[in-house]
Structure formats: C-alpha cells, structure tokens
GUVEXMI-934419 format. One record per residue (C-alpha): x, y, z; chain; residue in three letters. Coordinates in nm, 4 decimals. Example, Ala and Ser with C-alpha at 12.3 -4.5 7.8 and 13.67 -1.06 7.14 Angstrom:
<node x="1.2300" y="-0.4500" z="0.7800" kette="A" rest="Ala"/>
<node x="1.3670" y="-0.1060" z="0.7140" kette="A" rest="Ser"/>
end
This chain:
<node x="-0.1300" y="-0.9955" z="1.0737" kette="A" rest="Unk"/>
<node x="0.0381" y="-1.1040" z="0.8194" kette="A" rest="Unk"/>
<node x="0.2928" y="-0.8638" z="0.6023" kette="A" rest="Unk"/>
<node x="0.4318" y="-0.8881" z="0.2355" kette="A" rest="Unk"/>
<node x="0.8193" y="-0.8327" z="0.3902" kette="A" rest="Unk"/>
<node x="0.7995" y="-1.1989" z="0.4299" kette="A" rest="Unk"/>
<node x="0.8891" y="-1.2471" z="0.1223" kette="A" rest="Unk"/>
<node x="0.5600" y="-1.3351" z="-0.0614" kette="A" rest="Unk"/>
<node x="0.5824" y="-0.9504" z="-0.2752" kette="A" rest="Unk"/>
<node x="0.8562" y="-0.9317" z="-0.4868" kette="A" rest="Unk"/>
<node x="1.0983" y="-0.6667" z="-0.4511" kette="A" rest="Unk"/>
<node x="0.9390" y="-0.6184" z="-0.1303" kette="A" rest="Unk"/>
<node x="1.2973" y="-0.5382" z="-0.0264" kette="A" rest="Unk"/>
<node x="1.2839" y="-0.1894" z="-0.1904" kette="A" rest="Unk"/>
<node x="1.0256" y="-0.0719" z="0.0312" kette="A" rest="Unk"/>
<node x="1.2037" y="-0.2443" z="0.3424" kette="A" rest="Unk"/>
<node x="1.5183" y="-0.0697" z="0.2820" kette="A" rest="Unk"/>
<node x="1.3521" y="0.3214" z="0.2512" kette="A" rest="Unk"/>
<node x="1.1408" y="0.2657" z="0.5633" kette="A" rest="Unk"/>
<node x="1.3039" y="0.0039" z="0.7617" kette="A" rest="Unk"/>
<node x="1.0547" y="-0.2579" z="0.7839" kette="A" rest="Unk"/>
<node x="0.7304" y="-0.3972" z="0.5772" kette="A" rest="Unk"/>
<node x="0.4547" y="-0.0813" z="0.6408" kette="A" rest="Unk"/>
<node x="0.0882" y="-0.1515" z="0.7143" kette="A" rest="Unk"/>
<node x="0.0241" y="0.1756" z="0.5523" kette="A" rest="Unk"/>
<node x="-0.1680" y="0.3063" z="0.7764" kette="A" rest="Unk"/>
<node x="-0.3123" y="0.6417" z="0.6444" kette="A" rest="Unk"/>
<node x="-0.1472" y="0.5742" z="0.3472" kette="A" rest="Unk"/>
<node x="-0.3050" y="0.8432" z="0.0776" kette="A" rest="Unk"/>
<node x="-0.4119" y="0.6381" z="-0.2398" kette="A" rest="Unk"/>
<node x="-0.2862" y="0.8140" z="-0.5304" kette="A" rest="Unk"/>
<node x="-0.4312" y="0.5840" z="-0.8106" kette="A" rest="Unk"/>
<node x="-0.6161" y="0.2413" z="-0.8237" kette="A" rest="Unk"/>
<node x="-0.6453" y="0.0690" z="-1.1567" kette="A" rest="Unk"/>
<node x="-0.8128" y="-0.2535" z="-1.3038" kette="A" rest="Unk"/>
<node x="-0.7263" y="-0.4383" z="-1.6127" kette="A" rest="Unk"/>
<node x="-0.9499" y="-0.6804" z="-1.7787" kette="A" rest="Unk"/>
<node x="-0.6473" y="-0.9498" z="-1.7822" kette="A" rest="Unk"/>
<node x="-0.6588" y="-0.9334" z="-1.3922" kette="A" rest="Unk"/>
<node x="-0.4295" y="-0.6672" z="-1.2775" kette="A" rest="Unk"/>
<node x="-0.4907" y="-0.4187" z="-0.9957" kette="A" rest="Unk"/>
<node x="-0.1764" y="-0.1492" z="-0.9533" kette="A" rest="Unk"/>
<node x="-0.2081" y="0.1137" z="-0.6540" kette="A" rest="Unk"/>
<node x="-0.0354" y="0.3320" z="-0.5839" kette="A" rest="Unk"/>
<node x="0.0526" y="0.4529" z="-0.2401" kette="A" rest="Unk"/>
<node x="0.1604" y="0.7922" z="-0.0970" kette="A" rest="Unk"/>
<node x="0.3010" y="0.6853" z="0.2931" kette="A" rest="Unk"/>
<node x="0.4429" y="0.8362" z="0.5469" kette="A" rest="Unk"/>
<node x="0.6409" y="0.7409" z="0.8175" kette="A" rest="Unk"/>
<node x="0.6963" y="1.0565" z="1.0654" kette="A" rest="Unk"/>
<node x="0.8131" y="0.9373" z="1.3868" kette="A" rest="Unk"/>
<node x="1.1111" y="0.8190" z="1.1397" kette="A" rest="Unk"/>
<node x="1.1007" y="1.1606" z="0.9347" kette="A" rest="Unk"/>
<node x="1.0536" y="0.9114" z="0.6003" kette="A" rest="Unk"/>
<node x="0.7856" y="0.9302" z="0.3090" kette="A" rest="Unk"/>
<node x="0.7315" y="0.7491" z="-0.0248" kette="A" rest="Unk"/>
<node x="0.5497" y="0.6565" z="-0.2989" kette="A" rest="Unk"/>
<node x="0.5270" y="0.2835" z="-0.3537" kette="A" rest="Unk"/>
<node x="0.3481" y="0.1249" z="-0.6293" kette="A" rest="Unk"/>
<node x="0.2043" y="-0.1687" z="-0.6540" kette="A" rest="Unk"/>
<node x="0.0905" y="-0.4398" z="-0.8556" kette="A" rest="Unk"/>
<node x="-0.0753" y="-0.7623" z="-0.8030" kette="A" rest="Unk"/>
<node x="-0.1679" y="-1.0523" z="-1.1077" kette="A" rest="Unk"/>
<node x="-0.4092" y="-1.3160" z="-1.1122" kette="A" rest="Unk"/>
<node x="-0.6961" y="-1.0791" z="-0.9825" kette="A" rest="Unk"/>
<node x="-0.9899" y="-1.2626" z="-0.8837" kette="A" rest="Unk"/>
<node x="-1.3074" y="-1.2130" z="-0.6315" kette="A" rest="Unk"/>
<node x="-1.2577" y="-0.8390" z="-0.6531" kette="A" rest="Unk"/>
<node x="-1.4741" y="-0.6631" z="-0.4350" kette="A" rest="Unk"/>
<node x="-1.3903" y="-0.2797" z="-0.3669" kette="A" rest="Unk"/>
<node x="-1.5644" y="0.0452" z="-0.3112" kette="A" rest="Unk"/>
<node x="-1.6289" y="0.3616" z="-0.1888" kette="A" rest="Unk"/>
<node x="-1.4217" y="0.5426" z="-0.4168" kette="A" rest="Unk"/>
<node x="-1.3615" y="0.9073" z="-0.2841" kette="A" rest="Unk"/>
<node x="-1.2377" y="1.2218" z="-0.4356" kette="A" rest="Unk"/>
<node x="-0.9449" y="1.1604" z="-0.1490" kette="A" rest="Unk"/>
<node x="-0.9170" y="0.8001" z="-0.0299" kette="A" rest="Unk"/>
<node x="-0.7053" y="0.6877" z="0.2674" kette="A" rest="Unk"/>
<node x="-0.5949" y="0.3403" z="0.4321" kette="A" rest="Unk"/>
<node x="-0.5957" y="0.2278" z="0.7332" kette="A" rest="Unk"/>
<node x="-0.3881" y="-0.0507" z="0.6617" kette="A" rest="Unk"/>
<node x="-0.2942" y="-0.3052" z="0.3904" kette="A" rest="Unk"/>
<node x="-0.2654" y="-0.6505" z="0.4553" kette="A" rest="Unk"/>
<node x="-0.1477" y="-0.9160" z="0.2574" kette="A" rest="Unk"/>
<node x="-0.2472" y="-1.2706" z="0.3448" kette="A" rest="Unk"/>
<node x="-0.0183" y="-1.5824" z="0.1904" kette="A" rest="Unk"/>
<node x="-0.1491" y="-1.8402" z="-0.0002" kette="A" rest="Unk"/>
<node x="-0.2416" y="-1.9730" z="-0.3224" kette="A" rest="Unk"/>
<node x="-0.4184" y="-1.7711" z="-0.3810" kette="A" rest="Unk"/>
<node x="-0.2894" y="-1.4722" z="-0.1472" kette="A" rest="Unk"/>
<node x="-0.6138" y="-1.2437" z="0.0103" kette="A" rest="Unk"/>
<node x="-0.5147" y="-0.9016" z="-0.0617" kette="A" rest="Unk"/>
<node x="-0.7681" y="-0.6334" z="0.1947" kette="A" rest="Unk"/>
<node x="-0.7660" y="-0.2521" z="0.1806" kette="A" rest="Unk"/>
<node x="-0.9164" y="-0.1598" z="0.4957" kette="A" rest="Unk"/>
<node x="-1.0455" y="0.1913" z="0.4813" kette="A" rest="Unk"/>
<node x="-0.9938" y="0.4615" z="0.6994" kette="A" rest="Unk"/>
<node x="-1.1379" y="0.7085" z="0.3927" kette="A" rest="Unk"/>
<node x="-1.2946" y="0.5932" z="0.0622" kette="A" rest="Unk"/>
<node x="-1.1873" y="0.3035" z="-0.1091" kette="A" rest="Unk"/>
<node x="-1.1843" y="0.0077" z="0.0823" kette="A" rest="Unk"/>
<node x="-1.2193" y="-0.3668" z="-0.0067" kette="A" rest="Unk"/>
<node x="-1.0695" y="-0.7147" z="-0.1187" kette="A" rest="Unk"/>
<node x="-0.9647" y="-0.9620" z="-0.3666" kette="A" rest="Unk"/>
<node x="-0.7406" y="-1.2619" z="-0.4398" kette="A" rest="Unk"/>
<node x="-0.4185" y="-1.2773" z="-0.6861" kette="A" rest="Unk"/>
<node x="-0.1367" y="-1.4879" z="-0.7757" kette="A" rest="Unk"/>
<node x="0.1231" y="-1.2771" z="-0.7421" kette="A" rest="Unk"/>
<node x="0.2223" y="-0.9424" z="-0.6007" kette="A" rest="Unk"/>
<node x="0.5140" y="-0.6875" z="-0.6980" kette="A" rest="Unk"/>
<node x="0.6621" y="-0.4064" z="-0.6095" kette="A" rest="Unk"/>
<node x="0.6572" y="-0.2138" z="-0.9189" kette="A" rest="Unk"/>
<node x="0.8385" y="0.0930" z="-0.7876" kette="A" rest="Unk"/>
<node x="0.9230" y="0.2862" z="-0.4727" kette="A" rest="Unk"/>
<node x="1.0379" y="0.6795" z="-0.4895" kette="A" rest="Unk"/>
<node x="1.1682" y="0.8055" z="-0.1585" kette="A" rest="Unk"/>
<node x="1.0702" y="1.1781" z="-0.0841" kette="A" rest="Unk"/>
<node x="1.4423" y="1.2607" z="0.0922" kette="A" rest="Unk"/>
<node x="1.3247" y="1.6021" z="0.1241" kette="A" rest="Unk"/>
<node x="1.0152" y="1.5245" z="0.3454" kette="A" rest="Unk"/>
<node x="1.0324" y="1.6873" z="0.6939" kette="A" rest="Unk"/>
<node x="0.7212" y="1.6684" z="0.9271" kette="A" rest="Unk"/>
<node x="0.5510" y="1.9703" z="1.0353" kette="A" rest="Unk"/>
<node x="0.5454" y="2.0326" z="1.4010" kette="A" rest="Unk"/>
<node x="0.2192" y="1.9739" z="1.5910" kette="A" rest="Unk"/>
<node x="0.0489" y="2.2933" z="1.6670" kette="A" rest="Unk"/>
<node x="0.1337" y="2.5158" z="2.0166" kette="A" rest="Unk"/>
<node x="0.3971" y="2.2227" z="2.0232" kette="A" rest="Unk"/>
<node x="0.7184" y="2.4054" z="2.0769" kette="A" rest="Unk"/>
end
C-alpha cells in the first residue's frame, strides 16, 4: 500500500509526529467532505489510535481534482482506510467501511491542519477488568 508519510502530502510530518507514523485511517469518522468547482476536495478526519491512547482531527486537502467518483454519503460515514497512490497524477481512494466511499485523481495533497485531542483516554472494553 502505498502511504502519504512518504513524503508525497505536504506537511505530512504533522500528522507523523501526533501519531507516530503515516495512519491508514482505518475507522476514521469523516467529519466533513467538500468540493469546489476549481478542483478542491478538503476532508476532514476524526482518528483514533487506541492501542497508543492518541486521537486527532486531521484535515485535508487535495488540488488538481479530477475523475471524481464518490458516494454513499451517510448521516455518519466511516473509513476503512485511506490510501494515497504517487504519481502524476496521485490516485487518491476512500475505501468505505460506512457511507462515503470512492476515488479521484489530484495534483497535490496537503495537510491543512492536525488538532491533537491530549485529553482522549479509551474506554475499557466491557466485563474487561
């Protein structure tokens, strides 16, 4: 699979240094997903990390929009993982795990901000001790 900590999303870094690593996003909540007619798709993300006790909302952004083909929008919409494919143009897919799900190519992609929730502790599994 290919991931955007490689360097291909800028400020890719600010996600890397909350959570340690580039996430998949796996059941990453989507908060919002926008289109503009110049070609600009922002999400943005609500994901949690629990075996590391981390959680943040990371928005996204991505230019040069073309071939978009999404769907399924839900009243609550969840990934199953985001992947980010290199090349000119880079192949952007939302693989759904709830709701919106989909594809399309752009030009660039940015990390338009990241805001760590420091207070987030996970809730115990229940009759786990």
């Amino acid at each position: 699979r290919a991931l955007g900590g490689t360097g291909m999303i800028t400020g890719s870094e600010t996600v890397t240094s909350v959570f340690g690593y580039w996430p998949e996003f796996a059941d990453a909540r989507v908060l919002s997903f926008g289109f503009s007619a110049e070609g600009t798709v922002s999400l943005v993300l609500s994901y949690i990390d629990a075996s590391a006790s981390k959680s943040a909302e990371v928005s996204l952004s991505f230019s040069g929009v073309r071939e978009l083909d999404v769907g399924a929008l839900a009243s609550e919409n969840v990934l199953d993982c985001l992947t980010v494919t290199p090349g000119d143009p880079m192949m952007v897919t939302l693989e759904s795990c709830i709701g919106l799900g989909g594809s399309f190519t752009c030009t660039a992609a940015t990390v338009a901000e990241v805001s760590p929730n420091n207070s987030f502790k996970p809730k115990p599994l229940r009759g786990s001790a």
